[in-house]
Backbone atoms as SQL, in Angstrom:
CREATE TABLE atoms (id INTEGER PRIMARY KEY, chain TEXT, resi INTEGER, resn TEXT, atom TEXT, x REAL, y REAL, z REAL);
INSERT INTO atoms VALUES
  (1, 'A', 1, 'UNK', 'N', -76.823, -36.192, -145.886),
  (2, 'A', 1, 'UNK', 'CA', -77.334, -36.171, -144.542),
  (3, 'A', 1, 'UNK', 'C', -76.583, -37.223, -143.740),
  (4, 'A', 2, 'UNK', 'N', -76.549, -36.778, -142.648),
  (5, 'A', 2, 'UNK', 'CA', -75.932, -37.612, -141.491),
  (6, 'A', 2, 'UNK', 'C', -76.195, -37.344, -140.167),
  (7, 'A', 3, 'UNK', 'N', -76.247, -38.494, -139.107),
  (8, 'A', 3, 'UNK', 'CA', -76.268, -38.568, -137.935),
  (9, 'A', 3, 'UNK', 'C', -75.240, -38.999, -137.346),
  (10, 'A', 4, 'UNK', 'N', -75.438, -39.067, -135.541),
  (11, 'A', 4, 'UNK', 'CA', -74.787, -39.743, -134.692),
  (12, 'A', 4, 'UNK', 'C', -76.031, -39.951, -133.370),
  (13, 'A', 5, 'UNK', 'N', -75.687, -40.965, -133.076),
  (14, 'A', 5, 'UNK', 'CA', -76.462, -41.341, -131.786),
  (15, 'A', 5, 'UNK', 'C', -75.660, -41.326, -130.571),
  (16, 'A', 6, 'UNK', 'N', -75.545, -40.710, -129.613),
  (17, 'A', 6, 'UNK', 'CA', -75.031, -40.406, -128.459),
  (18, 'A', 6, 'UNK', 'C', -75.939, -40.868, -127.154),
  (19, 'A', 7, 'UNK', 'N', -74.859, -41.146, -126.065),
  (20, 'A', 7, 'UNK', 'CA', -75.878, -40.882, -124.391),
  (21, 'A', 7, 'UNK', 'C', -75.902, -39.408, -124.420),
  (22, 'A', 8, 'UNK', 'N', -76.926, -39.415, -123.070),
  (23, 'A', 8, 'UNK', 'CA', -76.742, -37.983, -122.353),
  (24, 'A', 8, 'UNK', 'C', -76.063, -37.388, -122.176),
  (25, 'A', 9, 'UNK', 'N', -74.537, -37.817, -122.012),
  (26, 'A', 9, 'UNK', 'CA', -72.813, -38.042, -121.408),
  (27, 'A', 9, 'UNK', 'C', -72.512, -36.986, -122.677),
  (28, 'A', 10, 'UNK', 'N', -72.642, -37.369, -123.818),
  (29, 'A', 10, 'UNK', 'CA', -71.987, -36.545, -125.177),
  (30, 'A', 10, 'UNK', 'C', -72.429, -34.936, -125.544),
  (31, 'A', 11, 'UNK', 'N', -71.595, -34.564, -125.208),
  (32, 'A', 11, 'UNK', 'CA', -72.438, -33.381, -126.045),
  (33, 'A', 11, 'UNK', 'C', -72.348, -33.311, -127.533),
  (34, 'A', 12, 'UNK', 'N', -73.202, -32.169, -128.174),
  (35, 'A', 12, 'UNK', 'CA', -73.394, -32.573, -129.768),
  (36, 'A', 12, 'UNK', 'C', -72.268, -31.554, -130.585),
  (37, 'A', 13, 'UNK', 'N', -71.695, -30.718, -130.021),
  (38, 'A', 13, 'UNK', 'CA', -70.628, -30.303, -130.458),
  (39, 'A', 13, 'UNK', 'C', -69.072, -31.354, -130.888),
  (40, 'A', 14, 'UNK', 'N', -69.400, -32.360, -129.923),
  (41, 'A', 14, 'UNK', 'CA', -67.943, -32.844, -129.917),
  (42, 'A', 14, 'UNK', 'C', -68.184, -34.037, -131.179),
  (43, 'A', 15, 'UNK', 'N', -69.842, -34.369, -131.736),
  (44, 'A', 15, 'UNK', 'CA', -69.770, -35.275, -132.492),
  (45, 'A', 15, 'UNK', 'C', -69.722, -34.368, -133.932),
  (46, 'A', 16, 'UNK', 'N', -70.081, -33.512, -133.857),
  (47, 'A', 16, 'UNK', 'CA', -70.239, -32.290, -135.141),
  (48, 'A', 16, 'UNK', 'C', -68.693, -33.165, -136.259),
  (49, 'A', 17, 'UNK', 'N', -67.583, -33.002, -136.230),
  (50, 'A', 17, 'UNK', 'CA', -66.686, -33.123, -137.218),
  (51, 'A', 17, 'UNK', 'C', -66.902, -35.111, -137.400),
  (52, 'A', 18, 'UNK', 'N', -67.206, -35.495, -136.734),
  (53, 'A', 18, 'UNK', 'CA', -67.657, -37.238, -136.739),
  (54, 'A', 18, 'UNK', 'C', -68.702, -37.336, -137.966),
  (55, 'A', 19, 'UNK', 'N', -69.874, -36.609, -137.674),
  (56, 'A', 19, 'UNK', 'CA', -70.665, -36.933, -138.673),
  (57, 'A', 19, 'UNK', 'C', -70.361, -36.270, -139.650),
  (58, 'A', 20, 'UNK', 'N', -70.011, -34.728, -139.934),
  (59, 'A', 20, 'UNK', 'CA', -69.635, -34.023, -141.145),
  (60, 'A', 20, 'UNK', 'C', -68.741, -35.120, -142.214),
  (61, 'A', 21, 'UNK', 'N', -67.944, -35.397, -141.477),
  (62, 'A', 21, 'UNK', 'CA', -66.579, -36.685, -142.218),
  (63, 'A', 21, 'UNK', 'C', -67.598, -37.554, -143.349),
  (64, 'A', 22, 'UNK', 'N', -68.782, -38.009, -142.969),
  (65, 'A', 22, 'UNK', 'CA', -69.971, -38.958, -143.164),
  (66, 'A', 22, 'UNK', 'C', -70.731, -38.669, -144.165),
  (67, 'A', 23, 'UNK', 'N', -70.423, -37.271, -144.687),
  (68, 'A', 23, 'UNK', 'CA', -71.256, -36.425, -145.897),
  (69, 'A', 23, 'UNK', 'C', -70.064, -36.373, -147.282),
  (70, 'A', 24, 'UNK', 'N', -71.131, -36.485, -148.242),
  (71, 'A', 24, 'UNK', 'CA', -69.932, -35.957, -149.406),
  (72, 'A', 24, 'UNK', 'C', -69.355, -34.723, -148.809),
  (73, 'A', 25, 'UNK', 'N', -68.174, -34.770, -149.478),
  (74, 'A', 25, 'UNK', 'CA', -66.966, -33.943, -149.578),
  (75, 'A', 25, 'UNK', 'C', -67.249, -32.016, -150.409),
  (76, 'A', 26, 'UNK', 'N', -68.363, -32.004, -151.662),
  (77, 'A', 26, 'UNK', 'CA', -68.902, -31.517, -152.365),
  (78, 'A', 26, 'UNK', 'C', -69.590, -30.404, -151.853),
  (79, 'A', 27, 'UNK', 'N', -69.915, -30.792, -150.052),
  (80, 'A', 27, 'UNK', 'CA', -70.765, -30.102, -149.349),
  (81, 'A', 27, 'UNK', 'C', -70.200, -28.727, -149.313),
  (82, 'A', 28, 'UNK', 'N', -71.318, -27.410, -150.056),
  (83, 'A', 28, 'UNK', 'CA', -70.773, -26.120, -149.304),
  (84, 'A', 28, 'UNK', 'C', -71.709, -25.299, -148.731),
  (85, 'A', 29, 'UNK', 'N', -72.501, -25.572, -147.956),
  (86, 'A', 29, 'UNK', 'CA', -73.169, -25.055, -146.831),
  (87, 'A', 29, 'UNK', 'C', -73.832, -26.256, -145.588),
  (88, 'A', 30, 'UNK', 'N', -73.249, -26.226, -144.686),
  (89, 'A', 30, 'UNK', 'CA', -73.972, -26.970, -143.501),
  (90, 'A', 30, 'UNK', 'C', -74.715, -26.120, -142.754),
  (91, 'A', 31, 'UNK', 'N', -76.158, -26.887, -142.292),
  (92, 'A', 31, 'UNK', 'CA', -76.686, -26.320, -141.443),
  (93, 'A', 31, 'UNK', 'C', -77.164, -27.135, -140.069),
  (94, 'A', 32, 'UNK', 'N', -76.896, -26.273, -138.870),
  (95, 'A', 32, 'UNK', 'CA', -77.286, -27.321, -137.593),
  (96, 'A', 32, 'UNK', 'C', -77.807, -26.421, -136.798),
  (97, 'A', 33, 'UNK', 'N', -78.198, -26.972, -135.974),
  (98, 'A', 33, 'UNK', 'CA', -79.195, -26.927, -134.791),
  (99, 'A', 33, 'UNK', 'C', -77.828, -26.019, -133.839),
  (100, 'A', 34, 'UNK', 'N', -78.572, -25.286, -132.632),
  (101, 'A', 34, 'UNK', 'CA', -77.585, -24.336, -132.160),
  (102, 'A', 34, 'UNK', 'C', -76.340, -25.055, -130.910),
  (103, 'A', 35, 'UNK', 'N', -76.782, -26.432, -130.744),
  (104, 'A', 35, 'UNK', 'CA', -75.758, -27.407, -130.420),
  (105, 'A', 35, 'UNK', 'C', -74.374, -27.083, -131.166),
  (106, 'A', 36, 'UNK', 'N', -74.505, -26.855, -131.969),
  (107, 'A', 36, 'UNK', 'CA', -73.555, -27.066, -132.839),
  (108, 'A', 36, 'UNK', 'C', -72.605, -25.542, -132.821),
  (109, 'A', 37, 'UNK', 'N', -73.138, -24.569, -131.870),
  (110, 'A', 37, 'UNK', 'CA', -72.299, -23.310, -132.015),
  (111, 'A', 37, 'UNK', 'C', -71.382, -22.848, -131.647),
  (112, 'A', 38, 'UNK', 'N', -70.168, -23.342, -131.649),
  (113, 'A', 38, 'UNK', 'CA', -68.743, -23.159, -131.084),
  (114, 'A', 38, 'UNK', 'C', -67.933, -22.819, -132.034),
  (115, 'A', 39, 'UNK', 'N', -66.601, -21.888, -131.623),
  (116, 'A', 39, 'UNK', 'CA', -65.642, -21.685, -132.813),
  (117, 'A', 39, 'UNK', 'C', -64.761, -22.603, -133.507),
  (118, 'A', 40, 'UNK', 'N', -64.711, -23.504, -132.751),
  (119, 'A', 40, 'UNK', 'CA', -64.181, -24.755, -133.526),
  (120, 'A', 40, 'UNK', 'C', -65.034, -24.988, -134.950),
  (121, 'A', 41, 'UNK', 'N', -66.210, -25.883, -134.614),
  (122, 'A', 41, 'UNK', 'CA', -66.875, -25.625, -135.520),
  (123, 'A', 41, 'UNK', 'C', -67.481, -24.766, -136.831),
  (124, 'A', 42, 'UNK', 'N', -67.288, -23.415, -136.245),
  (125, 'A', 42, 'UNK', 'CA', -67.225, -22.288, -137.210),
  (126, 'A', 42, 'UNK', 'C', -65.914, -22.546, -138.047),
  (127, 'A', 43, 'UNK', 'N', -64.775, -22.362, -137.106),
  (128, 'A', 43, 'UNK', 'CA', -63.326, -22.635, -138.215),
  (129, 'A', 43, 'UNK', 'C', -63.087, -23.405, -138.466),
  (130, 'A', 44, 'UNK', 'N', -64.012, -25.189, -138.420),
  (131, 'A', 44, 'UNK', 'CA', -63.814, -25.763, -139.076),
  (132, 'A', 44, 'UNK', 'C', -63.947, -25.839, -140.608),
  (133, 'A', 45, 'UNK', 'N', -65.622, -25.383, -140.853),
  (134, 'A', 45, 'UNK', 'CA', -65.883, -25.310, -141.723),
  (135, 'A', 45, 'UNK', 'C', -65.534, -24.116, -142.798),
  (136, 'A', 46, 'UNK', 'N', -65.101, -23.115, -141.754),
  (137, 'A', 46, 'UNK', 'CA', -64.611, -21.797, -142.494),
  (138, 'A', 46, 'UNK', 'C', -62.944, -21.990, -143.371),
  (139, 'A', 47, 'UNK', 'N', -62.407, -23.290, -142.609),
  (140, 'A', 47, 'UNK', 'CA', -61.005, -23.527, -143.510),
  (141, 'A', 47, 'UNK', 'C', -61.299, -24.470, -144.788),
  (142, 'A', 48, 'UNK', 'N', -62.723, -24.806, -144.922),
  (143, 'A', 48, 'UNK', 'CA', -62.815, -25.910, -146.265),
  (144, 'A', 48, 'UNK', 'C', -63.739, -25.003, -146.759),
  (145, 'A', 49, 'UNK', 'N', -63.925, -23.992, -146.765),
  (146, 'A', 49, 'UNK', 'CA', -64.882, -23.201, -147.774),
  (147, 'A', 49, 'UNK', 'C', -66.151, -23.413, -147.457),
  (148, 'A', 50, 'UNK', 'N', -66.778, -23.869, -146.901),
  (149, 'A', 50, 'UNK', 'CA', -68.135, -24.069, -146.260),
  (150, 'A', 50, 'UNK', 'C', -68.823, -23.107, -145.553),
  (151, 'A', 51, 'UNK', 'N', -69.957, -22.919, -145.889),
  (152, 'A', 51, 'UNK', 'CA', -70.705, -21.814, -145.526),
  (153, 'A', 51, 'UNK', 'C', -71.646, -22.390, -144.577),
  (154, 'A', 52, 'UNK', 'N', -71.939, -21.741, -143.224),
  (155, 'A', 52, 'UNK', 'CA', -72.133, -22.251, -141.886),
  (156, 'A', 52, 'UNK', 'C', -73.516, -21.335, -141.672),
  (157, 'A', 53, 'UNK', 'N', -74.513, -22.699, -141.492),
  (158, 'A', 53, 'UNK', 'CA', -75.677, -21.848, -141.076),
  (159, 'A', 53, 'UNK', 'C', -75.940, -22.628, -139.804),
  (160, 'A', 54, 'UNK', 'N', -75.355, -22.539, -138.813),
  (161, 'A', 54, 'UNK', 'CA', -76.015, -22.669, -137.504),
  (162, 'A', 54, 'UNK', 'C', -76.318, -21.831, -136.401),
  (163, 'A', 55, 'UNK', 'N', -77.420, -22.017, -136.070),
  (164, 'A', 55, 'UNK', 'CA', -77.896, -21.228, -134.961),
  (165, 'A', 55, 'UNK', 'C', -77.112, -20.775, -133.744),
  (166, 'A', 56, 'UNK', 'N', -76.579, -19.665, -133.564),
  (167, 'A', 56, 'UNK', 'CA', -75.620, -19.019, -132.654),
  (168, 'A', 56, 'UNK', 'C', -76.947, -18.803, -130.970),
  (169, 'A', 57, 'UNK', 'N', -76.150, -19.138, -130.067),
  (170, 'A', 57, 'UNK', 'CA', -76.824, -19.059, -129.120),
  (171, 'A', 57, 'UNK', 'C', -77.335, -17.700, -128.734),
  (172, 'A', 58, 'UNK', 'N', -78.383, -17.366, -127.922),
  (173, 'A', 58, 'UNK', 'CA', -78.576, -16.127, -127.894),
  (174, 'A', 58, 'UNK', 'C', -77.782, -15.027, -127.236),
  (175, 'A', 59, 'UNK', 'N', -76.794, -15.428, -126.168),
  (176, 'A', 59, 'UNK', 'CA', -75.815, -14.347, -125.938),
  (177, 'A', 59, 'UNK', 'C', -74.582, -14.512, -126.298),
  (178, 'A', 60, 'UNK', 'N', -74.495, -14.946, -127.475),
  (179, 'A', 60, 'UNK', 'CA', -73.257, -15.133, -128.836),
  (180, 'A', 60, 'UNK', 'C', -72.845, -13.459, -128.740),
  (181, 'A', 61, 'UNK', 'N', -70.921, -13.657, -128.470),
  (182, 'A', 61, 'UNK', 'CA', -70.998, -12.701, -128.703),
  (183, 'A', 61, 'UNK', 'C', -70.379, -12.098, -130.278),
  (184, 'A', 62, 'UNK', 'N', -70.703, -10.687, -130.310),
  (185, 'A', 62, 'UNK', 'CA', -69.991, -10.367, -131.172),
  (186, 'A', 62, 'UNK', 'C', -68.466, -10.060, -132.039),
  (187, 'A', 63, 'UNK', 'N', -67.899, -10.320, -131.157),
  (188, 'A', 63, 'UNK', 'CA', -66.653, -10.508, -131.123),
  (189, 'A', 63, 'UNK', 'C', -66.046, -11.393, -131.839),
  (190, 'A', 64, 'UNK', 'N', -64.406, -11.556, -132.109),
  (191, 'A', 64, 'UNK', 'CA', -64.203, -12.355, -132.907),
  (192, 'A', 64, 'UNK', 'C', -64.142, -13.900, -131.956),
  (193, 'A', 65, 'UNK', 'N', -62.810, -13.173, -130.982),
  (194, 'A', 65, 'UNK', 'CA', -62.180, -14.426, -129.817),
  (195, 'A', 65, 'UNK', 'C', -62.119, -15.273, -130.509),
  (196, 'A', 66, 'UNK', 'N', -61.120, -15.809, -131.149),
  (197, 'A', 66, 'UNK', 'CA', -60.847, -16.785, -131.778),
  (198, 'A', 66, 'UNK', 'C', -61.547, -17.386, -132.970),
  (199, 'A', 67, 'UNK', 'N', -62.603, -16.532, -133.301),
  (200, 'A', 67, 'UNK', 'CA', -63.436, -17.245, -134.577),
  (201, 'A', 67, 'UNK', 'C', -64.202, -16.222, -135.235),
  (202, 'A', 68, 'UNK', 'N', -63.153, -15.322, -135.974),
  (203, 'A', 68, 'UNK', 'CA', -63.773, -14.193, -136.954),
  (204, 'A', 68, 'UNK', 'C', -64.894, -14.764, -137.613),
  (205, 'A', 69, 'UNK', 'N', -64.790, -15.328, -138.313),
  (206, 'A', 69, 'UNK', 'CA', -65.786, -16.191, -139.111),
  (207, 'A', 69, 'UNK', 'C', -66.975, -16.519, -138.622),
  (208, 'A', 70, 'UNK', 'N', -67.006, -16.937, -137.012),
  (209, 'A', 70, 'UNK', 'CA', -68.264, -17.221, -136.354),
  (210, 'A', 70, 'UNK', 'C', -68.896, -15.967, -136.213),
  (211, 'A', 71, 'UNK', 'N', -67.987, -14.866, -135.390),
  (212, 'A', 71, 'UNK', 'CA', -68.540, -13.791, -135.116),
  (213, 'A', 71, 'UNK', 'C', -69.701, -13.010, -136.747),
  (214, 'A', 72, 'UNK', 'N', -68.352, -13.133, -137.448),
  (215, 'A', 72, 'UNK', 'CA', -69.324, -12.017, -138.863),
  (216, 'A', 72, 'UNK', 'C', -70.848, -12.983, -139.123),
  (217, 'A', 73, 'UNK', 'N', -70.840, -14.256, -138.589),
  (218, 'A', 73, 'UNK', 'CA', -72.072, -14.937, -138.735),
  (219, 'A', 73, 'UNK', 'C', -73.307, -14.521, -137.728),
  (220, 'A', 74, 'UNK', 'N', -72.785, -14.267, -136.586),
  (221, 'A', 74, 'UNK', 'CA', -73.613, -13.704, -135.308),
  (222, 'A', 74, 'UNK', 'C', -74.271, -13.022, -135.702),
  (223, 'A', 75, 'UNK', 'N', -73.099, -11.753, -136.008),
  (224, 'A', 75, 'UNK', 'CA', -73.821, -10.322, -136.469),
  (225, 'A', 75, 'UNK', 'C', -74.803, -10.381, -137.764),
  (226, 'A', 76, 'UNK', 'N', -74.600, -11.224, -139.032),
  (227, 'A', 76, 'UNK', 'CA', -75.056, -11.192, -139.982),
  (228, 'A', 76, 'UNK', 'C', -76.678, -11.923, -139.536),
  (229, 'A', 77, 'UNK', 'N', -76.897, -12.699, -138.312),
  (230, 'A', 77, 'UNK', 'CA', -78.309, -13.247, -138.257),
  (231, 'A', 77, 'UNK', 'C', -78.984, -12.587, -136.833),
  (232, 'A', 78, 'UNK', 'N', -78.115, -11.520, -136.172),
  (233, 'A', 78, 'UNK', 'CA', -78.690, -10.698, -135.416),
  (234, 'A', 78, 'UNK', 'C', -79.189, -9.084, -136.273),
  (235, 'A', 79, 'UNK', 'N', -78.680, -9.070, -137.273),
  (236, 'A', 79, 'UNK', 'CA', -79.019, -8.005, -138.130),
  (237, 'A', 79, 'UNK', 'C', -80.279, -8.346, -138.747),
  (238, 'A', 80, 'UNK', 'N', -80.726, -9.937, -139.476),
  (239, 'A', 80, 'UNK', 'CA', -82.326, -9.851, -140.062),
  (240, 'A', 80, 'UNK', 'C', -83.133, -9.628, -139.143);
């Protein structure tokens, strides 16, 4: 587990790879809050083998646009 403490000023996307760094290495599934839903983030974790459970915003689209990996996640938690 890990944090970061931010102002108002930060958004929580841009601290996402700050605190991940902060966790064992061992880690293969992260999960976050829907702050955290950008394709960066998706392909971050999608190039170290990490399996990504964060909450996709609600008009996430389906598409890839730059982050196959995010997208097949969209669809896979708009399908339960």
């Amino acid at each position: 587990m890990s944090l970061s403490i931010t102002d108002e000023h930060s958004h929580d996307t841009t601290e996402f790879r700050k605190v991940f760094n902060l966790i064992p290495s061992k880690s293969k599934i992260v999960y976050g809050k829907g702050a955290y839903d950008s394709r960066s983030n998706f392909n971050f974790l999608h190039s170290r083998g990490i399996d990504a459970v964060i909450l996709p915003r609600e008009n996430s689209s389906t598409l890839s646009r730059g982050s196959p990996y995010r997208a097949k996640i969209v669809r896979r938690m708009r399908n339960e």
